[in-house]
C-alpha positions, 0 to 999 in steps of 0.5 A, a space after each residue: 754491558 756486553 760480556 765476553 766470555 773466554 772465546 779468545 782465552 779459552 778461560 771460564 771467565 764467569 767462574 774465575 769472577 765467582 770465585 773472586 766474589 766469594 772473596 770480596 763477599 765473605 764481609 757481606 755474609 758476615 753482616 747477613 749472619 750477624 743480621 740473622 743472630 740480632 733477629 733471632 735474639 729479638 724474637 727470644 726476648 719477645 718470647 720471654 717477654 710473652 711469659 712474663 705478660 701471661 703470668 702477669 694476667 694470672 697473677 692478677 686473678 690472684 689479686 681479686 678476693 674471690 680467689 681466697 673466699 670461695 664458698 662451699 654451700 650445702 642445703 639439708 633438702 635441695 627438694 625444697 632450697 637450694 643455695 649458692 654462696 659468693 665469696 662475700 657471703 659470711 660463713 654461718 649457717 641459716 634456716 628457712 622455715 614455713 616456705 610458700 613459693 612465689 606464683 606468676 599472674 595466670 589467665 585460662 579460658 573460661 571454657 572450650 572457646 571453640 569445637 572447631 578452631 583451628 590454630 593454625 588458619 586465618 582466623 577470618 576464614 572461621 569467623 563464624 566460630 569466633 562470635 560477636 564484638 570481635 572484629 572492627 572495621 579499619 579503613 585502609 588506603 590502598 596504593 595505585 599497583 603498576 603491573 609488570 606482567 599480563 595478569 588477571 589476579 592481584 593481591 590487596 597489600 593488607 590482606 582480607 577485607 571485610 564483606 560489608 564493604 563501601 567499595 563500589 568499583 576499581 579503576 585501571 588505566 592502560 595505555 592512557 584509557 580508564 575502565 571501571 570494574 564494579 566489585 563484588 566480594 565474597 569467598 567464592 569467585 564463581 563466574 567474574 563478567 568481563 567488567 567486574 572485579 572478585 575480592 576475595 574477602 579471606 585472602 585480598 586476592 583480586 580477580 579480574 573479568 578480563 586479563 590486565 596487559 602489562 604495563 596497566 595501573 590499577 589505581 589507588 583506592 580505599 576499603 574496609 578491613 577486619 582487624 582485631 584489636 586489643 591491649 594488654 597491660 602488665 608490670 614490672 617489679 616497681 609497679 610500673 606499666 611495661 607499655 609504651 602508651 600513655 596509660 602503659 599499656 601494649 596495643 596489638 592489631 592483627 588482619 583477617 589472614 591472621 592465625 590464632 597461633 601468630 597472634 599468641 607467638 605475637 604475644 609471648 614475643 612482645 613487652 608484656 612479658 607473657 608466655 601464651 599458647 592455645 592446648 588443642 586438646 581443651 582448646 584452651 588458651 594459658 596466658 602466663 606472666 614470665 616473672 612471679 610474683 605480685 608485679 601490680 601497678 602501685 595505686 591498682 586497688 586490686 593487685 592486678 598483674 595483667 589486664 586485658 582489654 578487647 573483644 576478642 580477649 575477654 569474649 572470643 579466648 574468655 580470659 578474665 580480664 584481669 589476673 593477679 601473682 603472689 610473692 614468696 613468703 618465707 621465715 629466715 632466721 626467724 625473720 617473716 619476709 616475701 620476694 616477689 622471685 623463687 631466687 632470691 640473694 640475701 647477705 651473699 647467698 643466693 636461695 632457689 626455693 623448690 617446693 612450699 613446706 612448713 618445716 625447717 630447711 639449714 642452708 650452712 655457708 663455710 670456706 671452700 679450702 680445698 678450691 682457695 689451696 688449689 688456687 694458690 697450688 696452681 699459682 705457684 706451678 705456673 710460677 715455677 715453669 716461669 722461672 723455669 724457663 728464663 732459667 733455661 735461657 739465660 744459662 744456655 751455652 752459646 755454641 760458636 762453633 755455629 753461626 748462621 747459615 748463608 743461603 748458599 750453606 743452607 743449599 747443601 743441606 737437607 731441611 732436616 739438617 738445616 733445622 738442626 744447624 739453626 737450633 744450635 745456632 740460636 743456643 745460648 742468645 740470652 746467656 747470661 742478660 741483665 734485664 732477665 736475671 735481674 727480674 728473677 733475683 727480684 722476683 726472689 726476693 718478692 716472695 720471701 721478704 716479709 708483709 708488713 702490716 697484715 690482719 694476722 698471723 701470717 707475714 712471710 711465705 715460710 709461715 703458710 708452708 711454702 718454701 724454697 726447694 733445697 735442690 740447687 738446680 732448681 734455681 730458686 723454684 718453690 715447694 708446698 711442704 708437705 702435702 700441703 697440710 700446712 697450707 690447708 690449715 692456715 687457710 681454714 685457720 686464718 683466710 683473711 691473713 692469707 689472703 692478705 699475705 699474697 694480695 695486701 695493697 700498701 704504698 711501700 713495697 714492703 707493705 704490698 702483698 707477694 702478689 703486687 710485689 710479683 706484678 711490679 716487678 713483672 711490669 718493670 722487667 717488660 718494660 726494660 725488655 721492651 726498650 730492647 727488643 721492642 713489640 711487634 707494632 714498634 718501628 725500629 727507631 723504637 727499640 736498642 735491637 731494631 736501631 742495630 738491626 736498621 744500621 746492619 741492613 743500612 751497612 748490606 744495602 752499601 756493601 751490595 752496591 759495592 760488590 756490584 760495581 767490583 763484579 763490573 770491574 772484573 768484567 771490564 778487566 777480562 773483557 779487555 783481556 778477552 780483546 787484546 788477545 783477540 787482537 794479538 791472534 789477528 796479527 799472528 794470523 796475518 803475519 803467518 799469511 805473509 811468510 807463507 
């Protein structure tokens, strides 16, 4: 549409028309601030809502018996035991005597099984160190190679291969022609002929007579490789060989290029549960099981803990080839037994045995008061900055002298201003709700009505010294009287009971402890508070404060609509006033053009 804009009239069209839509508006921001209060409302129920749910997460803490039977532990000697107690562990204390520690299955070389080895090279390269019987011949079928590049030198997909080998000769084709190249082995090149072939039997690498041009193949074939292989077997605590084959053990095969440390990290890495290293200065190999103890095959007749099979084991590192742990062995209480580890958990308290010794050693297991105080401290604290809280929410005054800011309000304002406006504006939202203030009269009442049915003295909170503070403004929060001596005693006196009073479970609320009263009541409450202001994932739909919010902006989205059409109508009207003058000041020029 066209707009004309005062040229006849000399009017400011557009300023007359915005104030007269300030008018027609003011029903517009009413909605938007009442909007913008049914948001803010939400989101303080859902905040008050994100309290409840942490303290509900808190309070269930507060039902599991290891926050009213922790231990405290204490050895006569921790240079010889040491012991730790769960909240199962009965309080008493015991004595451990005639102490001889669990030892792991171990085998050492024989002797220096080498002068000269070094660690960290191809064990084929020092082959002449490592003896007889060691090595075996594997047969290895060698994939055609397609070369991408002109290159003299290739490498053999595995590795080394043996000297003796059978392999004869080595085809290429290029560009459809197939020479042969007879093969010589060694480890050193020296001058290749043109139609020979030098594999270098530490490396596998290859060296041709003559350059491969790119895109030749060199076609597959078969040679003999030096392996070595061997087996280990060990077992676990049930006699029960660790190894996936048939007869449990675990196969290892290694090539040439293989040094002696990859074999033993190999090792230490695979099932067998076995630490190895080689020490350069015995040049000595250890080989350690993990675990202790006496870890046998259950029909063995020996007890070995670990066998080994192969040349390279028993004849190159002259490890036995077979090795064997011990139990712990230990009297407690009088009672004469073994387990196969240094740590053991017997009744709820776990032992470490440190050393053997022959003499006594008193481990005492007694209540932790100090920890089960602190933890029903904490509790109460957490509590009252709960009600706290809410408190402060539900008695805030609400200041009606402030409403929500507008866009256009906002504007002329600084941020800080603005900031302050809409902190009062939010004051007081949830002065007085039901749901809330129902929940802390119930949550009240949770605390100071008696517990049915408990194992022992103590049925209400009154009679473990706990109470409610005398201070009115307070608002119902709790007071450990004292300082707390009177909850120390009744938790050294009678834990059970204590712990019943708070976490007790029963199918009427007055058979539940304080604590599963708390939670119900705690459930209940969200809930209620959910079906108003619902849940950041709900719709809507789902919830009292969303379905008023949808009918708001259902209501802004009409009234919009209707300002548009009442803005084109002012428009309209001025513009056909803008016209009609225009037309009256063409008549009047034409008439003072006939007079004159």
């Amino acid at each position: 549409m066209v707009r004309v804009s005062g040229l006849a009239s000399g009017m400011d069209i557009d300023q007359i028309v915005s104030d007269l839509m300030k008018a027609e508006r003011m029903p517009i921001d009413k909605m938007k601030k009442q909007k913008q209060t049914l948001e803010w409302q939400r989101d303080d129920y859902r905040s008050m809502n994100l309290l409840l749910s942490d303290f509900n997460n808190l309070a269930f803490n507060m039902t599991l018996q290891s926050s009213y039977s922790s231990k405290t532990v204490s050895s006569a000697d921790e240079t010889k035991v040491k012991a730790a107690a769960t909240s199962s562990a009965a309080s008493a204390s015991y004595t451990l005597s005639n102490v001889t520690m669990a030892t792991a299955a171990q085998s050492i070389s024989a002797n220096s099984i080498a002068s000269s080895i070094d660690p960290t090279k191809s064990l084929w390269s020092q082959r002449d160190s490592m003896g007889t019987g060691v090595w075996t011949k594997k047969t290895i079928d060698q994939a055609a190679i397609a070369l991408s590049a002109d290159t003299s030198t290739v490498k053999l997909a595995k590795g080394s291969l043996s000297e003796g080998n059978t392999l004869q000769s080595i085809s290429v084709t290029t560009g459809g022609v197939t020479n042969s190249y007879s093969v010589r082995i060694g480890t050193e090149a020296g001058t290749v002929d043109p139609n020979e072939v030098f594999i270098n039997a530490d490396t596998g690498e290859m060296t041709f007579g003559t350059t491969l041009t790119s895109g030749s193949t060199i076609e597959a074939f078969s040679y003999q490789q030096n392996v070595l292989n061997f087996s280990i077997t060990t077992y676990d605590s049930n006699g029960k060989a660790t190894g996936d084959n048939k007869d449990g053990s675990i196969s290892f095969e290694f090539d040439g290029s293989t040094s002696l440390n990859t074999v033993l990290t190999q090792i230490s890495n695979s099932k067998a549960g076995i630490s190895a290293f080689f020490d350069e200065g015995t040049n000595k190999v250890v080989m350690t099981r993990k675990d202790t103890g006496n870890l046998s095959s259950a029909d063995s007749a020996d007890g070995s803990n670990m066998v080994f099979l192969g040349g390279f084991l028993t004849g190159f590192l002259q490890l036995a080839g077979k090795a064997k742990g011990t139990d712990a062995k230990f009297t407690l209480n009088g009672l004469e037994t073994t387990r196969k580890s240094n740590t053991f958990t017997t009744g709820g308290v776990t032992y470490t045995l440190q050393n053997n010794f022959t003499g006594d050693v008193r481990v005492n297991v007694s209540n932790d008061t100090q920890k089960v105080f602190d933890t029903i401290k904490d509790f109460v604290t957490k509590y009252n900055e709960l009600i706290e809280k809410i408190n402060g929410k539900i008695t805030e005054e609400r200041d009606r002298n402030y409403q929500p800011l507008t866009d256009e309000e906002r504007e002329k304002l600084t941020d800080k201003q603005a900031e302050q406006w809409d902190d009062k504006a939010k004051s007081g939202l949830l002065k007085g709700d039901s749901i809330l203030s129902s929940g802390l009269n119930q949550m009240r009442s949770n605390w100071y009505a008696s517990v049915s049915g408990v194992s022992g003295a103590f049925s209400q909170l009154t009679d473990i010294g706990i109470s409610t503070s005398a201070n009115y403004s307070d608002r119902g929060k709790l007071v450990i009287e004292g300082d707390g001596t009177k909850l120390k005693e009744a938790i050294e006196k009678d834990p059970q009971s204590v712990m019943d009073l708070f976490m007790k479970s029963g199918s009427t609320t007055s058979e539940k402890g304080i604590v599963r009263r708390l939670r119900d009541t705690i459930t209940q409450t969200v809930s209620k508070v959910e079906q108003r202001a619902g849940r950041s994932t709900w719709t809507s739909e789902q919830f009292l404060l969303g379905r008023n919010l949808k009918s708001v902006n259902s209501q802004i989205t009409s009234f919009e609509s209707r300002l548009t059409q009442v803005e084109d109508r002012y428009y309209r009207q001025f513009t056909a006033m803008e016209k009609a003058i225009q037309n009256a000041n063409a008549q009047s020029a034409q008439l003072s053009q006939y007079f004159s």
